[in-house]
N, C-alpha and C positions, 0 to 999 in steps of 0.2 A: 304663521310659519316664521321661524325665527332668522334674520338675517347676518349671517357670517363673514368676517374680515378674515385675511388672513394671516393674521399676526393674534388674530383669538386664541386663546386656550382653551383645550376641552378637555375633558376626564372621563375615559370613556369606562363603564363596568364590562367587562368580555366575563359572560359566566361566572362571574362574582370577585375578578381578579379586573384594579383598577390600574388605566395608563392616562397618563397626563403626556400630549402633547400638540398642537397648533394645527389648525384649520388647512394652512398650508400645507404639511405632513401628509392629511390627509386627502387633500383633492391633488396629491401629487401626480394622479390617476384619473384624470377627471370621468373616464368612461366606467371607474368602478361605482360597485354600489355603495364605499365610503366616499368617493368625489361626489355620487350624486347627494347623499344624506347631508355632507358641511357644503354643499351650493344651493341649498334650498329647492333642488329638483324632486328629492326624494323627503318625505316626513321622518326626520329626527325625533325617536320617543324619549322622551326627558323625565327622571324621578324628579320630581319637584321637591322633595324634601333636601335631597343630597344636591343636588344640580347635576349630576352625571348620564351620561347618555347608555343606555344597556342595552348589551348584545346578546342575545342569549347563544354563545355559540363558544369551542375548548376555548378558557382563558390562560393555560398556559404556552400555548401555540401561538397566540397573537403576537407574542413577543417578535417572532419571525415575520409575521404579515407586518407589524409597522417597523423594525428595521428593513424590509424590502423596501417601505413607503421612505423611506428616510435616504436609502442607499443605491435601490435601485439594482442591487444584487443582494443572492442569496449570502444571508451569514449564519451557515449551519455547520454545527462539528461536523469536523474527518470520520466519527463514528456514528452519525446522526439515524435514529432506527425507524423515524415515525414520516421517512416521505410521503406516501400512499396518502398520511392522515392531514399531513401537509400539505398537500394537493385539492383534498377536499375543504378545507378552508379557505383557499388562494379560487378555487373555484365560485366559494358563497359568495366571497368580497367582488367576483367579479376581475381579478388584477389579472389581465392575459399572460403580460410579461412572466409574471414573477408563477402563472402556468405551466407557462413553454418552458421555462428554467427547471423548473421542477419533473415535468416530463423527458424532459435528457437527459436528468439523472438519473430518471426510473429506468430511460434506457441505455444506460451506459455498460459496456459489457466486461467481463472479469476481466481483472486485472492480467499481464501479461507478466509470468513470472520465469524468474532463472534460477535456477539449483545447481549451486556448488559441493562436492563433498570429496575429503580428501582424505585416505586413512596412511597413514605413516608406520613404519615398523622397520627393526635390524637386524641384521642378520643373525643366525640360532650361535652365532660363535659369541656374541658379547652379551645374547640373553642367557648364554648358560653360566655365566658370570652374575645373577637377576640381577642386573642394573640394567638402566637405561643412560641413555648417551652422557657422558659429561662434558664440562668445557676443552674442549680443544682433545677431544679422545678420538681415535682414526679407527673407523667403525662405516659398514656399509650404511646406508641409509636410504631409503626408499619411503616413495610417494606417488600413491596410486591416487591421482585424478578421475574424477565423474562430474562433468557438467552437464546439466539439463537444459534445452531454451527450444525456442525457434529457432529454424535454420536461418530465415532471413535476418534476425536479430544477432546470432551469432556471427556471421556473416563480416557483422560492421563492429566487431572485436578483433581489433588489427592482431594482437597480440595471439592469438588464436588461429592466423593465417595459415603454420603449417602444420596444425593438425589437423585444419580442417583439410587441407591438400592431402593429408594421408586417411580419411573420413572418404573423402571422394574415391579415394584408391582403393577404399573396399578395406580398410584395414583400422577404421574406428566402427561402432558398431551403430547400429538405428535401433530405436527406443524398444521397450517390450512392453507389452499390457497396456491397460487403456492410457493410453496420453495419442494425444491432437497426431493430425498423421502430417504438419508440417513442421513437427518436433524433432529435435534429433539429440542423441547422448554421445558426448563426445568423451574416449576413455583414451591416457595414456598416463608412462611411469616416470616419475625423474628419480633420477639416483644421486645416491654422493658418495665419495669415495677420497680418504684423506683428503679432506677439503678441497677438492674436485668433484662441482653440477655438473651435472648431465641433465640438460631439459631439453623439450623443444624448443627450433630455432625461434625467438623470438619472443617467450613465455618468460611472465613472471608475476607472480602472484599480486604484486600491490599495480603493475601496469594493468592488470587485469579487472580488479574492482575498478581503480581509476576510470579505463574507458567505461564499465560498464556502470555507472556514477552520471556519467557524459552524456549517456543515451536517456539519462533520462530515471533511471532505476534509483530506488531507496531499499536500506536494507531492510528487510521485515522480520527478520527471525536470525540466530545465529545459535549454535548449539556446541559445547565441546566436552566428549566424552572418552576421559581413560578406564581401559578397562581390565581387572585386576591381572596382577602380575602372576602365569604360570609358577607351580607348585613343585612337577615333576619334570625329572630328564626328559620323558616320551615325550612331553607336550611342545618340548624347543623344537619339535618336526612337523609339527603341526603347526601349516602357515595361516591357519585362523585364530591360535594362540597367537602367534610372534607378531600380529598389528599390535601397536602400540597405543595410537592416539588416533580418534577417529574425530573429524570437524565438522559441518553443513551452515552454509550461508544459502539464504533464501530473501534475491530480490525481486520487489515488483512493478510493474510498473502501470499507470492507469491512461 
């Protein structure tokens, strides 16, 4: 049985994909089955021709099992798809750690997500003009707000304090269709008018990302769609022509 320092190098074959690196690496773990094999507990099979020691088990996977041996934490992408098969390698080697790491991620639960969506439009007196707004032109202007979240996550969106006060008073509305029943959709309108907002007290659009930035959320998606410009007189009466510009911000959080 061959006896190992641990400033040795070894090169090991994993399913025909080879790693070169030190004895110490490897018994970083002394209870696994690669501590036991470089401490002389367990028999090390050796190609005598190459010098490398073969595993016959995924050799692109491994990659993962010894930077665990190296770091001591997981270092897997943000998009990583093969945990399950991960797990069962981290199992053959015996590594508990780098187990139990992997199993909270299997049970980590979906992400906790906020939806923003804003559609904007003017009044039929300066769409019958078909322009939309120009600089410094004195035109109504409207913006219909729909935020999506948890109540309690909402909650702790200062910025958001009174419409949630008007949510409570029965005069925002609670969600429709399948979504979480501690979800709530929060609706209301700001206006503009020769350069006089009207929002609610205390709203504003970039305070709003900011806090909700702070809690914790990343943006995941954002979308912005105009959609074509009415044709005919009738349609300026129809306030499903007259939006202008419709937005959605979708953040999440883990």
């Amino acid at each position: 049985m061959t006896n190992f320092e641990p400033g040795d190098y070894v090169t090991l074959s994993v399913g025909g994909v080879e790693y070169t690196t030190t004895v110490l690496t490897l018994t970083s773990f002394t209870d696994s089955m690669l501590g036991g094999m470089f401490s002389g507990r367990i028999e090390a099979k050796r190609d005598h021709v190459k010098g490398h020691y073969f595993i016959d088990r995924d050799g692109e996977l491994f990659r993962y099992v010894l930077n665990f041996l190296r770091n001591r934490t997981l270092g897997i992408p943000e998009d990583f798809k093969q945990l399950h098969m991960l797990l069962l390698e981290a199992e053959f080697y015996q590594i508990e750690q780098m187990c139990d790491a992997l199993r909270q991620l299997l049970r980590k639960p979906d992400p906790e997500v906020i939806e923003i969506q804003v559609r904007s439009f003017q009044d039929e007196n300066q769409w019958s003009q078909l322009v939309w707004k120009q600089e410094g032109s004195k035109v109504n202007e409207f913006q219909r707000w729909k935020i999506y979240g948890l109540k309690e996550t909402l909650r702790n969106v200062s910025c958001l304090e009174s419409i949630l006060i008007k949510e409570l008073e029965g005069l925002s509305t609670a969600p429709q269709g399948d979504i979480e029943k501690d979800s709530m959709r929060l609706e209301f309108l700001e206006t503009a008018y020769h350069d006089q907002t009207h929002t609610p007290e205390g709203f504003s659009r970039s305070k709003m990302f900011l806090e909700i930035g702070r809690l914790g959320f990343t943006l995941k998606a954002t979308d912005t769609h105009w959609p074509n410009l009415p044709h005919t007189f009738n349609n300026f009466r129809n306030p499903d022509v007259c939006r202008a510009l419709w937005q959605q911000w979708i953040f999440t959080r883990v």
